[in-house]
C-alpha positions in Angstrom: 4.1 28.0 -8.4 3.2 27.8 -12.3 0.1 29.2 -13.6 0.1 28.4 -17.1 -1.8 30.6 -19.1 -1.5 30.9 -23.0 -1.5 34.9 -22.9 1.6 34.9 -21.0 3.8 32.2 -22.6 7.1 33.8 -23.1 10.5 32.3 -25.2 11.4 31.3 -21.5 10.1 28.1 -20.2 10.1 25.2 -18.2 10.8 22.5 -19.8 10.1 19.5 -17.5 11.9 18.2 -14.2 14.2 15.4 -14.1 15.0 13.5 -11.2 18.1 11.3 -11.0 17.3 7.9 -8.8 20.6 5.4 -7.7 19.3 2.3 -8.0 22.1 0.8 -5.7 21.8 3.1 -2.9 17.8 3.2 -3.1 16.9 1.5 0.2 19.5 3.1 2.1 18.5 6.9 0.9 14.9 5.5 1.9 15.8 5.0 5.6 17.6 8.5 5.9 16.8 11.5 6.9 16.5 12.5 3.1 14.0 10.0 2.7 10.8 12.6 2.7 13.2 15.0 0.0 13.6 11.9 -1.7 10.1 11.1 -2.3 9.2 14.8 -3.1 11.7 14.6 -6.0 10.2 11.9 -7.6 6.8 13.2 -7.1 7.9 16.5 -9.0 9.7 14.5 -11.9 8.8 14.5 -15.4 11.5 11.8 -15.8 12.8 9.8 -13.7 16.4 8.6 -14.6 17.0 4.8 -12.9 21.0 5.4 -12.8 22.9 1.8 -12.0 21.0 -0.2 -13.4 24.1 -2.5 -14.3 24.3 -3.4 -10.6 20.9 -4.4 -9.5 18.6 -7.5 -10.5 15.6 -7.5 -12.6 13.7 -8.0 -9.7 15.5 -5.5 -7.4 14.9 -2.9 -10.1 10.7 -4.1 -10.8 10.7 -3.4 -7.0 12.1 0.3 -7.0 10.2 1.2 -10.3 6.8 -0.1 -8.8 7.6 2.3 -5.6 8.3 5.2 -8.3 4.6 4.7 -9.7 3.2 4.3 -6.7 4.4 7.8 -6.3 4.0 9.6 -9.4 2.3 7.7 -12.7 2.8 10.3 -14.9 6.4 10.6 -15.2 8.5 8.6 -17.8 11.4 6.1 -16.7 14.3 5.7 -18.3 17.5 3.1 -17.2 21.3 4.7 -17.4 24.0 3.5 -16.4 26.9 5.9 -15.2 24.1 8.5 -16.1 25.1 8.3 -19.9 22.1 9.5 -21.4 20.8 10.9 -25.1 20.5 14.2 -24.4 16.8 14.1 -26.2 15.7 12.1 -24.0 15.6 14.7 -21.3 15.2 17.9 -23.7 12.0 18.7 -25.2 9.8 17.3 -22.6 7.5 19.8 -22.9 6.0 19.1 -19.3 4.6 22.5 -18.5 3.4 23.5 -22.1 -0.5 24.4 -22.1 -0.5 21.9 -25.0 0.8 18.9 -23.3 0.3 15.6 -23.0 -1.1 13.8 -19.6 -1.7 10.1 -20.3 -4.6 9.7 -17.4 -4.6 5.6 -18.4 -2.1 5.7 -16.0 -3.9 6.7 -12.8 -4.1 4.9 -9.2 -6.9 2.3 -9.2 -8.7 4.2 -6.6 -8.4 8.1 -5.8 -6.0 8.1 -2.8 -3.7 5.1 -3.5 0.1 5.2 -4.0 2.4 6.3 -2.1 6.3 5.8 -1.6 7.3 4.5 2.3 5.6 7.7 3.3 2.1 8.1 3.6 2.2 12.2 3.2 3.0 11.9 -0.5 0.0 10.6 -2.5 -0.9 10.6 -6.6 -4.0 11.6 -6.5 -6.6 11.5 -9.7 -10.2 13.4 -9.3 -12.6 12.9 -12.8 -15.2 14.8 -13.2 -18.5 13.3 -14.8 -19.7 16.2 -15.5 -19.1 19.7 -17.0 -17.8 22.1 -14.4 -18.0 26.0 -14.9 -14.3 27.3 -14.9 -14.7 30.1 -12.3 -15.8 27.4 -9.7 -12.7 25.8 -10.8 -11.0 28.3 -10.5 -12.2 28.9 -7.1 -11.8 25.8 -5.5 -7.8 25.9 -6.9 -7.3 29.0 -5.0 -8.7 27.3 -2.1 -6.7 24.7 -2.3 -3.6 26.0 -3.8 -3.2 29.8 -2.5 -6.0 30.6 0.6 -5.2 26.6 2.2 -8.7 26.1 3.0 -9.5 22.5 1.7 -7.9 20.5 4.5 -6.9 16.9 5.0 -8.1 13.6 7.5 -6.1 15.3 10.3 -8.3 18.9 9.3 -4.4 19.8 8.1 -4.3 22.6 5.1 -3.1 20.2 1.8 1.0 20.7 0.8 0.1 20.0 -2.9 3.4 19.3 -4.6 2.3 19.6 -8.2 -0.8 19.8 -9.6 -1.9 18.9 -13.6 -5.3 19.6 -14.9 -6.4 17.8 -17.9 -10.1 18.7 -20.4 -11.2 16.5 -22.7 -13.5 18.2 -25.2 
């Protein structure tokens, strides 16, 4: 769990999580046991690398990119094939700096929609309209996050993945 917090930054940091998807064996990972690990790793990613692209259609690939959205907006796709990558492109992502960017243009249409074949992993996007105090903030975070008090439908504590909190002054 990351609590990132200018007063502690250190010379040692996280840069951002990349997640690796095979495009050619996508459906089949999807109806395996994995399937749930599977989802969780694209939920987590900062980048998501479509490998095999070179073997798939246009409209095969639009298919598994849309499912990777459904699960996580934020993160950045980029095609490989045989994983050959620029190594930039996966350095320097800066994806838990206290300074980064979160482009929230690219949130779900309604609060609880997306998800990827499993209904347990959601993107979920809460605004604010108004100006909240940070200790209640705070509060309801350690509710959610630490104490497992704020509970789902099924009056389940929330498994929250990964969490990004964005202020516009």
């Amino acid at each position: 769990m990351f609590w990132l917090d200018d007063a502690i930054e250190s010379d040692l940091f996280i840069d951002g999580i990349v997640t690796v998807v095979d495009l050619n064996n996508y459906d089949k990972q999807l109806g395996e046991d994995t399937s749930e690990l599977l989802s969780k790793q694209i939920a987590l990613a900062d980048l998501v690398l479509l490998n095999k692209v070179d073997l798939k259609n246009d409209s095969e690939r639009a298919i598994v990119e849309g499912h990777i959205r459904e699960t996580n907006r934020q993160a950045k796709l980029h095609s490989t094939q045989h994983c050959k990558i620029d190594v930039s492109v996966i350095l320097d992502l800066r994806a838990f700096d206290a300074h980064g960017h979160l482009d929230f243009a690219k949130k779900p249409s309604s609060p609880f929609a997306g998800h990827l074949h499993l209904p347990t992993i959601k993107t979920v996007t809460i605004e604010l309209e108004q100006d909240i105090e940070q200790e209640a903030l705070e509060r309801w975070l350690q509710a959610l996050l630490w104490d497992k008090t704020v509970k789902n439908s099924k009056e389940e504590p929330m498994e929250i993945l990964r969490l990004k909190v964005g202020r516009f002054v």
